[in-house]
C-alpha positions as CSV (number, residue, x, y, z in Angstrom):
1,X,-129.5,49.6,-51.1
2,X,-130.1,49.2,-47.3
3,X,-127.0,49.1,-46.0
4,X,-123.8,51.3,-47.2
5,X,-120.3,51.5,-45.6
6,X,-118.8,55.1,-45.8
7,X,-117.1,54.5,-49.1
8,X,-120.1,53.9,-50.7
9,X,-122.1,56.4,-49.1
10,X,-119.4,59.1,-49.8
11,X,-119.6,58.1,-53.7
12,X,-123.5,59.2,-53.5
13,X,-123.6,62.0,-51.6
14,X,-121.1,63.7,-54.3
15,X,-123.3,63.7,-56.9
16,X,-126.2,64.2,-54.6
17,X,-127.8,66.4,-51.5
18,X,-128.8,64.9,-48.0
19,X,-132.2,65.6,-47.3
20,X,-133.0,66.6,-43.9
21,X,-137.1,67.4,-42.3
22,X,-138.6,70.2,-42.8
23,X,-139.4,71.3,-39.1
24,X,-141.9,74.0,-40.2
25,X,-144.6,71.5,-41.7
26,X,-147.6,72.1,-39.6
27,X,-150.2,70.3,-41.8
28,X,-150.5,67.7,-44.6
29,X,-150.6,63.6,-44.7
30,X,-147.3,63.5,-46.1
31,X,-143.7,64.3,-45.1
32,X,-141.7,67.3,-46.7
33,X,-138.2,67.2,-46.3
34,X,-135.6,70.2,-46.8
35,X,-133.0,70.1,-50.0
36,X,-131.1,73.6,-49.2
37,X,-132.2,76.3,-47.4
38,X,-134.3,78.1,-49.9
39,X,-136.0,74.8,-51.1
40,X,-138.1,71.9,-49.9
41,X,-138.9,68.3,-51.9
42,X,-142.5,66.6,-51.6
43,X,-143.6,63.4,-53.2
44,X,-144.3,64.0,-56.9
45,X,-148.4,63.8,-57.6
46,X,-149.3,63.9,-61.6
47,X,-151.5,66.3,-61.5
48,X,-149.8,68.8,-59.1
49,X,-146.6,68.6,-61.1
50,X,-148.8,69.6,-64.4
51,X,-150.4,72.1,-62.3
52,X,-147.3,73.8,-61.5
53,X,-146.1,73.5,-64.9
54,X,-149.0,75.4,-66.3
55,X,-150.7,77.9,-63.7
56,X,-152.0,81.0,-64.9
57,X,-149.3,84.0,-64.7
58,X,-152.0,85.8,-62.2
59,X,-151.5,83.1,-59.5
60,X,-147.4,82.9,-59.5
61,X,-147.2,85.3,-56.5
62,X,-149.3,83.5,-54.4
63,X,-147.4,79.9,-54.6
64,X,-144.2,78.4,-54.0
65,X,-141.9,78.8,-56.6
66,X,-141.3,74.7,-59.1
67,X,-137.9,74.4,-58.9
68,X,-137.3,71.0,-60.7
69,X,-138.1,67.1,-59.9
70,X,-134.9,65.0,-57.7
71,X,-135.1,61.1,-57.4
72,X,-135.0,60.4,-53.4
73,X,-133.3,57.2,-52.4
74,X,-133.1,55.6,-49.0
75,X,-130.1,54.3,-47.6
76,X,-128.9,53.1,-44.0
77,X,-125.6,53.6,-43.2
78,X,-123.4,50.4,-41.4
79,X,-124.6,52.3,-37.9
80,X,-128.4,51.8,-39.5
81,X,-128.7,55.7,-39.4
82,X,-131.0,56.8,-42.2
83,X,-130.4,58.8,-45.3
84,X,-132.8,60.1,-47.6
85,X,-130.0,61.3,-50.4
86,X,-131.8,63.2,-54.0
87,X,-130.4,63.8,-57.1
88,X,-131.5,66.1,-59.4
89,X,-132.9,65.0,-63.4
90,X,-131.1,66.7,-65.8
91,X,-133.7,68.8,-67.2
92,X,-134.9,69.7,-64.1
93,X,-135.1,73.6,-63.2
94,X,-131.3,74.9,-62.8
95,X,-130.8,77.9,-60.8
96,X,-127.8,79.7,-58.2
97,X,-130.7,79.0,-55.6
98,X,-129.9,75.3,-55.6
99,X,-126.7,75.4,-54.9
100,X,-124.9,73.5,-52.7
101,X,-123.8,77.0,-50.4
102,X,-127.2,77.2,-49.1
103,X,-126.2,74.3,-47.0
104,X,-124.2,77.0,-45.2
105,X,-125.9,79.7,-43.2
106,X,-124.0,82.3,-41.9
107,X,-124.3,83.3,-38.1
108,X,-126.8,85.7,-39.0
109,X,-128.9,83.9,-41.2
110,X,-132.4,83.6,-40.1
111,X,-132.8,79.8,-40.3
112,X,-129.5,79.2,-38.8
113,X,-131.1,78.1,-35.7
114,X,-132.9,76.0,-38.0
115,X,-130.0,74.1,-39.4
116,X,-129.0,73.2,-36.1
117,X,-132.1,71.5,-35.6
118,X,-132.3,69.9,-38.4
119,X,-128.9,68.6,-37.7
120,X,-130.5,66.8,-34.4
121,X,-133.0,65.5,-36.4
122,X,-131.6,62.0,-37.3
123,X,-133.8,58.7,-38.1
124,X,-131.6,55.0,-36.9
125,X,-133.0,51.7,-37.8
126,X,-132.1,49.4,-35.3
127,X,-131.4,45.5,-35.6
128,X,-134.6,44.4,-34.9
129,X,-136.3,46.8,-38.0
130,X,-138.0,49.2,-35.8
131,X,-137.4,53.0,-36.4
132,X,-137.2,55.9,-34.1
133,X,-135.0,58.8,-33.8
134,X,-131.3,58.6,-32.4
135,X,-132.5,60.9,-29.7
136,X,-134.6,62.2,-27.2
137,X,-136.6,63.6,-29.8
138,X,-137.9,59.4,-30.2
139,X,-139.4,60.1,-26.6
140,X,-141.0,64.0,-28.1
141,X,-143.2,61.8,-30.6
142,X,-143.9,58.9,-28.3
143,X,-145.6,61.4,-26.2
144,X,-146.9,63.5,-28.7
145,X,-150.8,63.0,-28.7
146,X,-152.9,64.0,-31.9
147,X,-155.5,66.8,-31.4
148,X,-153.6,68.2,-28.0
149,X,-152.2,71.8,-28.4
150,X,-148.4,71.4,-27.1
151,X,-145.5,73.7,-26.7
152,X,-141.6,72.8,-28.3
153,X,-138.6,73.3,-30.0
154,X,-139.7,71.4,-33.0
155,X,-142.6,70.7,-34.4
156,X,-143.7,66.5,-33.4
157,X,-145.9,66.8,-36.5
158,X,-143.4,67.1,-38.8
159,X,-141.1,64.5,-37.0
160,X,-143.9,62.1,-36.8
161,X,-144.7,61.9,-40.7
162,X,-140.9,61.5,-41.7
163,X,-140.5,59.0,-39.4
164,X,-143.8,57.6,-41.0
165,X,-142.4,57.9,-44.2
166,X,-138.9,56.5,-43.4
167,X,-140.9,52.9,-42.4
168,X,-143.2,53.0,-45.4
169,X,-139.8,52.9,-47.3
170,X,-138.0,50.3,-45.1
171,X,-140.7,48.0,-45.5
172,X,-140.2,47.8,-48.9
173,X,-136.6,46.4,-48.5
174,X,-137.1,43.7,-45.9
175,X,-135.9,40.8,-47.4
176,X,-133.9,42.0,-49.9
177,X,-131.4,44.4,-49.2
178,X,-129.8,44.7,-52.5
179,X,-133.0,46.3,-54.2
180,X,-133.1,50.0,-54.5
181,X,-136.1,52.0,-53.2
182,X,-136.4,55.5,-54.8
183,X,-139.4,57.9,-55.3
184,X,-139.4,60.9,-57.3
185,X,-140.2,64.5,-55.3
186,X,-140.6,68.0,-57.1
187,X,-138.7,70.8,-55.8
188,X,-140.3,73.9,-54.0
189,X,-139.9,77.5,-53.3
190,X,-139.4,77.2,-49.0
191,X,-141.7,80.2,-48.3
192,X,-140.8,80.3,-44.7
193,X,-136.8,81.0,-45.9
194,X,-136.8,84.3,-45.0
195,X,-138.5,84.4,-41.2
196,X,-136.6,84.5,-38.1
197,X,-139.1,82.2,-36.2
198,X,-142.0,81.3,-38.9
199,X,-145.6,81.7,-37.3
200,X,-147.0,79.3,-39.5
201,X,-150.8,78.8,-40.2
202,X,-151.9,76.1,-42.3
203,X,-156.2,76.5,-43.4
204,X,-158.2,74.0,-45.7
205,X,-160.1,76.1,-48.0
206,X,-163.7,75.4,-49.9
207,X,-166.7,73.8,-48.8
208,X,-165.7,71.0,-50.8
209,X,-162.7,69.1,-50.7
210,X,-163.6,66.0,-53.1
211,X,-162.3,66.1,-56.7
212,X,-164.4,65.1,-59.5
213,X,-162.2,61.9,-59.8
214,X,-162.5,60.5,-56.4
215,X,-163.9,57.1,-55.5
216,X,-167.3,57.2,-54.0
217,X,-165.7,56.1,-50.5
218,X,-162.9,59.1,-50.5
219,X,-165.6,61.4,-51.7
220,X,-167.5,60.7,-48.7
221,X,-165.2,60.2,-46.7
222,X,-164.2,64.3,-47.3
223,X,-167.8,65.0,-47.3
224,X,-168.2,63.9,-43.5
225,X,-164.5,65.9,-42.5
226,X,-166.5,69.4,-44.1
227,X,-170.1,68.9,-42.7
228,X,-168.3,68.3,-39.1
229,X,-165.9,71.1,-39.5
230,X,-165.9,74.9,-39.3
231,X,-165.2,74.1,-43.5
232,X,-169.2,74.0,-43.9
233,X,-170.0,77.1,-42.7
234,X,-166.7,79.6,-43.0
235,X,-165.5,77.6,-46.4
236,X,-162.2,77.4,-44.2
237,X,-160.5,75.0,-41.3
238,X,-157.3,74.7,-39.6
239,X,-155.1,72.1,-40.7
240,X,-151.9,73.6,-38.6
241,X,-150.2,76.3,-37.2
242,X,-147.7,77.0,-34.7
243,X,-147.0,80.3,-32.8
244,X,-143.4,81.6,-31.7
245,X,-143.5,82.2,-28.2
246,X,-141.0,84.9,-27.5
247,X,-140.7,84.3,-23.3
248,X,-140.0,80.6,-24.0
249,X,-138.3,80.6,-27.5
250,X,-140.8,77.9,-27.8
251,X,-143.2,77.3,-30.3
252,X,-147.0,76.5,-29.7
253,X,-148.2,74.1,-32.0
254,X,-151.9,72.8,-33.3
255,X,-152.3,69.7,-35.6
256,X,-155.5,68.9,-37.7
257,X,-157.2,66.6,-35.9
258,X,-157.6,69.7,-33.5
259,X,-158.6,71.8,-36.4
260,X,-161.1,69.2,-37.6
261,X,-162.8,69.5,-33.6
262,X,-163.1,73.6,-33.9
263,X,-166.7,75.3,-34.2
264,X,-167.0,78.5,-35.1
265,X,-166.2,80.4,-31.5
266,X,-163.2,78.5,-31.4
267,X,-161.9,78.7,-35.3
268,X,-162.2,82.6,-34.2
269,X,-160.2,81.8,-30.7
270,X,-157.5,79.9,-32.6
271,X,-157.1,82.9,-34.8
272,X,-156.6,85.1,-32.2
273,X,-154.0,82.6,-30.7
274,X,-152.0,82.9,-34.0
275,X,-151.3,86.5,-33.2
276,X,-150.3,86.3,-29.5
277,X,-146.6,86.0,-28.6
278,X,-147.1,85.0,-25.0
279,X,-146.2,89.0,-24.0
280,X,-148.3,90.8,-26.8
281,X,-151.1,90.0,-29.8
282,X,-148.9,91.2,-33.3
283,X,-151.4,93.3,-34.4
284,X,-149.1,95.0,-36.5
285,X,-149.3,92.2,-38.9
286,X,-152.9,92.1,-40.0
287,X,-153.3,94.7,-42.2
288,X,-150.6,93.3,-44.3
289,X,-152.3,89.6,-44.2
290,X,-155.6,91.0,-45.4
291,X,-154.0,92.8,-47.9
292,X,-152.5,89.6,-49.9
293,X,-155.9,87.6,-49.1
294,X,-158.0,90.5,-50.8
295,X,-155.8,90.6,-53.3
296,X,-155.9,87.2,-54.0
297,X,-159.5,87.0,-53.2
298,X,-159.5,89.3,-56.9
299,X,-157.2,86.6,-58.9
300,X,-159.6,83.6,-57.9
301,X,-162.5,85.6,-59.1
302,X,-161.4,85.9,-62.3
303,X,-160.4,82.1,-63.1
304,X,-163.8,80.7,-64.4
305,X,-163.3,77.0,-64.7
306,X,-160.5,76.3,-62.0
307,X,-161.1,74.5,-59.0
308,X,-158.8,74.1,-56.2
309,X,-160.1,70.9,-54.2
310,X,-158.4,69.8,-51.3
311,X,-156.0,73.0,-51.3
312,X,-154.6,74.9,-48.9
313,X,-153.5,78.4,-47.9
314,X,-150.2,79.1,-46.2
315,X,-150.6,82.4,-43.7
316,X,-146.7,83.2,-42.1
317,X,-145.7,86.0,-40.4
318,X,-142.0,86.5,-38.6
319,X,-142.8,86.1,-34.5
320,X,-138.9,88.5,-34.2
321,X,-141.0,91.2,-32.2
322,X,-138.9,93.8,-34.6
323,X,-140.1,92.3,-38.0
324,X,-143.6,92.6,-39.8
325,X,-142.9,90.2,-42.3
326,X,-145.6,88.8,-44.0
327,X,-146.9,86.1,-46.5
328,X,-150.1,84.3,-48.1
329,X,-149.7,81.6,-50.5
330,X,-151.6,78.8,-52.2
331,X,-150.1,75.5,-51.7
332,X,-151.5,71.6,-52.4
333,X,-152.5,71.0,-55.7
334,X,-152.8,67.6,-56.0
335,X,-156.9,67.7,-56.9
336,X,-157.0,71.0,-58.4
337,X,-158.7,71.2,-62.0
338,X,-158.0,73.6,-64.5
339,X,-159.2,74.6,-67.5
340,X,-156.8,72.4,-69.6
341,X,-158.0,69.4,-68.0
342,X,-161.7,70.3,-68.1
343,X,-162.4,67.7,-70.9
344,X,-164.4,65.2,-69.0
345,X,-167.8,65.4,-68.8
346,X,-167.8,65.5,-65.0
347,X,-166.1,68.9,-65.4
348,X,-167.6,70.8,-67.9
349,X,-170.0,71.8,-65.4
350,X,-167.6,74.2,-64.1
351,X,-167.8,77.4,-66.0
352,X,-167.5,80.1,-62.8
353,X,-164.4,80.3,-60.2
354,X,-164.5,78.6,-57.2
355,X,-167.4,79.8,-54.8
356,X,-165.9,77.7,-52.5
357,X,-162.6,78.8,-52.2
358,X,-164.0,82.5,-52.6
359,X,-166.2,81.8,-49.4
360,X,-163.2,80.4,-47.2
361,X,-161.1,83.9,-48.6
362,X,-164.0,85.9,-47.3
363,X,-164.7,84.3,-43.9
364,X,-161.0,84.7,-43.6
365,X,-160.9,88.6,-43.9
366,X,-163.5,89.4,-41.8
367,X,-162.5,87.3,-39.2
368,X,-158.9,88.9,-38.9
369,X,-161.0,92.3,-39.4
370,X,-162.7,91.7,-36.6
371,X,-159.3,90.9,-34.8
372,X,-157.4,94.2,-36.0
373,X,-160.5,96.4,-34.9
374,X,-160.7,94.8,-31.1
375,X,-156.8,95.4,-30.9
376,X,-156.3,91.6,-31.1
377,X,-159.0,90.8,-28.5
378,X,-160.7,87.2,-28.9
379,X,-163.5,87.7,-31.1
380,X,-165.4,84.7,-29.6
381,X,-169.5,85.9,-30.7
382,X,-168.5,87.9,-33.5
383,X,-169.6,86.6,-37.3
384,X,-167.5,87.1,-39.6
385,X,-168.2,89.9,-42.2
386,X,-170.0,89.0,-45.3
């Protein structure tokens, strides 16, 4: 429904969870929104949910862990202040990780700055239909301009595709506002849970980022992104990333349509930028990075017949000066083909793992190589090692 007074809002929020955004989305076309602490919700795709469902053992440490499937519904409160509420299916995944406690972070939680802002983070539909946020964050995305590195408390990137997503579902109930819109979302493993301040980097891997299934005009449409990228030679782009600035509290931030701009010098510049604090380059964290990519680097090797097209790799590392917390995981599965659903003829080419995807893991180590061994210096000339 579009409008609900508290009464009936109250009735389904106790069988349900608020959503709120997640603030540390740096890339993607689609908003992800936060369910507790420990998990975030994104729009349910077929084939991603099947992937999930059935990944190889080998590849379980290096993605987010499926935690289940919630139907999200949109409501507007009397004020017009919008709720995304979720309830879980009753098969979905049960675990002591979804409960409702992880709404509740304790003064020394590491994402208890984070709930705070999440907590400023509210979407209002005003009379006339338009949507923007309640506060000056409306003004933070008005001015937010697409391929411009920026510095801020929260991420406009993130902002700007839930607000997206909040009118893509208020259209659908203009003009009747007794139909209910819903969508289902699968439930994720937050990766960046455990960081003080998440130094997120978001990278497009493969050459190729077309699946075998894609319409001539998508396929070339992806086709023009890689041959104008850094993904046609290094096999790897930026999508996002911010950088905690420690001087400022302040984070840097970097969309895609930057990454999409970068050549090779400035892929390597950017990487450099992803260590420095604004006081120091966090060196200290590099060796632990390349460990997990040449680790994984073995794991893709060995699945012959899997493809990972339009995938991603998630790099995080905690920018709290005292911390050298890392992680590397695989995330965005939406086009990825396996060997279960290799039963077309358009893939039963694919008997080898994905050169692609390999290529984009290499260019990646020797790149941050080349970073650890000039003590974090830029690396601007330098090719990456082969």
């Amino acid at each position: 429904m579009v409008r609900m007074n508290e009464f009936e809002y109250n009735q389904l929020s106790s069988s349900s969870k608020q959503l709120s955004p997640f603030i540390h989305q740096v890339g993607g076309h689609s908003s992800i929104f936060q369910y507790d602490k420990n998990t975030i919700c994104k729009i349910l795709a077929p084939s991603e949910l099947d992937f999930y469902q059935s990944m190889p053992e080998s590849l379980k440490n290096y993605t987010s862990e499926f935690r289940g499937i919630v139907t999200v519904q949109y409501c507007e409160d009397e004020s017009g202040l919008i709720k995304l509420v979720a309830r879980r299916q009753k098969n979905s995944f049960d675990d002591d990780s979804l409960s409702d406690e992880q709404d509740m972070p304790s003064p020394n939680d590491p994402q208890s700055s984070d709930s705070m802002a999440r907590k400023s983070v509210q979407l209002r539909c005003s009379k006339d239909g338009s949507i923007d946020y309640s506060n000056s964050l409306g003004i933070d995305i008005a001015n937010y301009e697409q391929g411009k590195t920026i510095m801020s408390t929260i991420n406009p990137w993130s902002l700007q595709l839930c607000k997206k997503q909040a009118e893509k579902l208020h259209s659908q109930l203009v003009g009747d506002e007794n139909v209910s819109v819903s969508q289902k979302y699968i439930l994720l493993e937050n990766v960046t849970a455990r960081f003080h301040n998440p130094c997120i980097l978001d990278l497009k891997m493969g050459k190729r980022q077309y699946a075998d299934v894609d319409s001539d005009k998508k396929r070339q449409s992806k086709i023009k992104k890689s041959e104008s990228s850094t993904s046609s030679k290094l096999g790897v782009r930026l999508c996002g990333m911010q950088v905690y600035q420690i001087d400022s509290c302040r984070y840097i931030f970097t969309d895609k349509y930057r990454g999409r701009m970068l050549n090779i010098e400035e892929f390597c510049s950017s990487l450099v930028q992803y260590f420095d604090n604004g006081s120091t380059q966090r060196i200290d964290v590099i060796s632990g990075i390349i460990e997990r990519l040449e680790a994984l680097h073995v794991i893709i090797s060995s699945l012959v017949k899997y493809r990972f097209y339009g995938g991603s790799l998630l790099i995080v590392y905690d920018g709290s000066v005292n911390s050298k917390c890392i992680d590397v995981r695989m995330i965005d599965f939406a086009h990825t083909i396996s060997a279960k659903t290799n039963d077309d003829e358009s893939s039963m080419c694919h008997s080898d793992p994905d050169k692609g995807y390999l290529h984009g893991l290499e260019s990646l180590i020797g790149i941050f190589r080349d970073i650890l061994n000039n003590g974090g210096k830029n690396t601007v000339g330098i090719e990456p090692e082969k």
